[in-house]
Structure formats: C-alpha cells, structure tokens
C-alpha positions, -999 to +999 in steps of 0.1 A: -404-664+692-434-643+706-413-609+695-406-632+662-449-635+660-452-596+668-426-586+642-441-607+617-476-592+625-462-561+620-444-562+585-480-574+582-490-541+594-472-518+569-498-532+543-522-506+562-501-482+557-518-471+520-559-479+530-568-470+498-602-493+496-620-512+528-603-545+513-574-545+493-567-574+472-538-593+485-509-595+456-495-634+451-461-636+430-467-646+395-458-680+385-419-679+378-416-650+401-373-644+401-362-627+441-352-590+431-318-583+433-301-555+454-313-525+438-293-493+435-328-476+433-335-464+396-373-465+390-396-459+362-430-457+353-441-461+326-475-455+307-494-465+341-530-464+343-544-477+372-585-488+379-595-502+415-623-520+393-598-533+360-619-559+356-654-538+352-666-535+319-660-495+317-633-490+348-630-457+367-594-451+361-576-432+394-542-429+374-541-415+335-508-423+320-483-416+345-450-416+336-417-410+357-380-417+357-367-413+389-326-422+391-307-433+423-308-410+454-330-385+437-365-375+463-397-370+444-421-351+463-456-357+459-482-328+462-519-322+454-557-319+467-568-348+488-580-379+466-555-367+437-543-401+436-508-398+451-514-426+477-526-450+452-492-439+427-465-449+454-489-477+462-477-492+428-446-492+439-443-519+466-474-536+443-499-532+473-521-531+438-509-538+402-514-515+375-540-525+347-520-512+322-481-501+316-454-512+338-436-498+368-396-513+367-371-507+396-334-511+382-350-524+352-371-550+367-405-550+365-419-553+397-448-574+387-423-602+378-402-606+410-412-621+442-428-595+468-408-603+494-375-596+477-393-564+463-406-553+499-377-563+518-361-532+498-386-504+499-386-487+533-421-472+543-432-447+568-467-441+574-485-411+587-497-436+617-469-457+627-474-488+630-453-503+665-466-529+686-466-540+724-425-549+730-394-531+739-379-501+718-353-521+707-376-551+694-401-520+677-368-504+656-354-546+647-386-550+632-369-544+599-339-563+607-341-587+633-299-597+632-293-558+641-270-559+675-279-532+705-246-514+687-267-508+655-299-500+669-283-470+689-262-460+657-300-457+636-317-438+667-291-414+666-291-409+630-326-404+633-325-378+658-346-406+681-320-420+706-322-385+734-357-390+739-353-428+740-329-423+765-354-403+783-380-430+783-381-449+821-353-480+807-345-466+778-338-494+745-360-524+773-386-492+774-421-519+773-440-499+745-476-496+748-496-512+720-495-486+685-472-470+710-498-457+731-479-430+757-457-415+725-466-380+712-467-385+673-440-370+665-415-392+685-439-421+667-426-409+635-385-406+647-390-441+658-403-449+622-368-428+604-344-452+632-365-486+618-357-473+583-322-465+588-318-498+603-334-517+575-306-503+549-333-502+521-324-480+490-358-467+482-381-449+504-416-442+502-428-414+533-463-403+539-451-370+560-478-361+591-499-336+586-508-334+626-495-303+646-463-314+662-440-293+689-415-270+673-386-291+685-395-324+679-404-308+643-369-296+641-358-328+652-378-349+624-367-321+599-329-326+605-336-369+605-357-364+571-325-346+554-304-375+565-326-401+557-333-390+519-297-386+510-283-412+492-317-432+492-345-431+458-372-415+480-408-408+474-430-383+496-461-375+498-450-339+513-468-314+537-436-302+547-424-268+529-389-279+543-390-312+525-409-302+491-382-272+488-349-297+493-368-325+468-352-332+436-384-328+417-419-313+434-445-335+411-483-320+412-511-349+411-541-338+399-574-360+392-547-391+385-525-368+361-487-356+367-504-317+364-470-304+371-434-308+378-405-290+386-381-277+414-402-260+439-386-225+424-392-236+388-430-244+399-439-211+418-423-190+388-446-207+364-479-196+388-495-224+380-513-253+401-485-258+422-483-223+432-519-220+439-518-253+461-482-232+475-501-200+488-533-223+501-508-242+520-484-215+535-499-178+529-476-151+527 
C-alpha cells in the first residue's frame, strides 16, 4: 500500500508537468460528467480561445482561435519562441485548464463533458522533468498500470530502448531509485518515461521533448524509442528535436497564441517563412 500511496502521489505529479501559472486551478468534472470511452485518438479543436484570467473584465487571451483536426496515429509537432503558447495548447488537452471559449472533442467527445479520470487515464504524458519517485524500477514504470506482470514491464523497457541500462543498474528491475530519480542522467530519466508510456497502452500522447544536452548514444537511444512510441499513437510534441519535427505528420508554428504556420517540415522551409527562420536559428547550416 505504501508503493499504492507513492503511485498515487505521482499521477498526482504529472499535473506539474505543464506549470503554466504558480497555482493552477484544479479542474472538477461537470455535474453529469459520462467516463470517456476507449478512444481511437481523433481530436479536434475547434475555435479555442483560451484566457488564464476568463473571468476578468477584459481577459488577456494566450490562445486566438486555434483550430486543429488531428486523426488517429497522426504526430503533431509543436514549434515556436518560448511563451508562444504551445504548453498552455496541449494543456487543453488533458483539461489541466478549460478553454473560455470553443471546444476541444477527442473521438467526438468533448472533453469538458467526461469525467477526468477516464479522459487522463488515456492521454500518456512525458515531461521534460520526469517525474519518478523513491521505489524500485519496476514500481516507477507500473505507475501507469499497476496490474502490469514483471513479463510486461521488461517487454515496455525494451521497446523503449530502456531495459540495457536498467540491466546495468546494481539489481536491475528491484534497482531502489533515488527520489526524482536522483543518480539517473536525464536522458535515461526520459527512456524510463517512453517504457511507463508504453506500458500504460494510452492512444494519445502528449511529449515535451528535453531541450538539455544529452550523450550521443543515449540520444540515439531516445531517438529510436521516440519512432516507436509515436507510431500508431495520436501524438503531440512540443519538439526540439530535428529528428522528431522532420518524421511529424504536420510541423505546426505557434506564434503569440496563433497557428502561424503549418505544414510538413519540407512544405515549411520551402515557403521561408516563420518556420524556416525559427529552422536556421535552431540548426544553422
């Protein structure tokens, strides 16, 4: 029951994942609420504006009109300036805030209307900082899915490219992990965070990618888990890597709360616009 209490403390947790404001408000599900569902991952927004302060007088609108149809297994890859307002989009998404006005649906259900634990339970999130508390590998990558047997925790570490370095740790799977995961470099943080998300099953993805410096082959390592963690799955990144924002569906420019641009990654340099600009910033010639 302890791991139950850390676990819980933990799903807690992935509400941190998108800071956006000191206190975020903490959603409730609307009277009538109906569970969600399992999704095969279509999602829409449509007309979204969205104002930290809605219920000011004159609110500062962060989003302007935002809308997106994203079908099943298709990766959206989020790009822009810092403070754009791509956090605060895929935010939307889970409802760590609801929109002031317009709606955001997942298979045709609007997300304001179902209950947030059947809408959570299907949206897998991985955070720049990942979240993993003070217990065993094992109990870190269950988090998602407590049922999963030893057999399925090894099959999602492999598929995440996470299970040689596990095997490397002092007692492998029973490794005690430091609180946060203290003694991890980053990068095998972030593999641990792709095996919990295998594990869980969910259909939709949302990824804040690192921006920290990581070792060339645990970057080659994370590169070959992202490709098999977006296929098949509705993903949405906020993307730093070229690897991942050239193998996305659709590359969307943010800019000041707009969609500026969007495109494939070719489409977008040919048009030598904001995306190629941001491009050439971001990886010179």
């Amino acid at each position: 029951s302890n791991i139950y209490t850390q676990v819980q403390s933990a799903v807690a947790g992935t509400e941190r994942i998108f800071q956006l404001v000191d206190e975020p408000v903490e959603q409730k599900d609307v009277p009538g609420a109906q569970p969600l569902p399992p999704v095969v991952g279509r999602v829409v927004l449509n007309h979204v504006n969205f104002a930290y302060n809605a219920d000011d007088a004159k609110p500062d609108f962060v989003l302007h009109d935002i809308n997106l149809t994203v079908e099943p297994g298709q990766t959206i890859a989020f790009v822009g300036e810092t403070g754009a307002g791509k956090s605060t989009l895929i935010s939307l998404i889970p409802r760590f805030y609801d929109v002031t006005s317009g709606k955001v649906t997942i298979d045709g259900y609007n997300v304001h209307d179902v209950t947030l634990a059947s809408l959570r339970k299907q949206i897998g999130l991985v955070q720049q900082d990942t979240y993993l508390f003070s217990g065993s590998v094992a109990d870190n990558l269950r988090y998602g899915r407590l049922d999963a047997t030893d057999e399925e925790v090894e099959a999602a570490a492999k598929t995440a490219s996470a299970h040689d370095f596990i095997m490397t740790l002092p007692q492998g799977y029973k490794t005690i992990l430091g609180e946060r995961g203290s003694g991890l470099s980053q990068g095998q943080r972030q593999l641990l965070a792709f095996a919990r998300t295998v594990l869980a099953g969910t259909r939709i993805l949302i990824l804040d990618e690192a921006t920290s410096s990581i070792d060339t082959r645990t970057e080659e390592l994370i590169q070959e888990a992202l490709k098999r963690l977006l296929k098949g799955r509705t993903s949405f990144v906020i993307a730093h890597r070229l690897s991942t924002i050239r193998d996305a569906t659709t590359v969307i420019v943010i800019d000041k709360g707009q969609i500026a641009e969007s495109g494939t990654h070719e489409e977008l340099l040919a048009r030598n616009g904001k995306y190629a600009d941001l491009y050439h910033r971001q990886f010179p010639r």
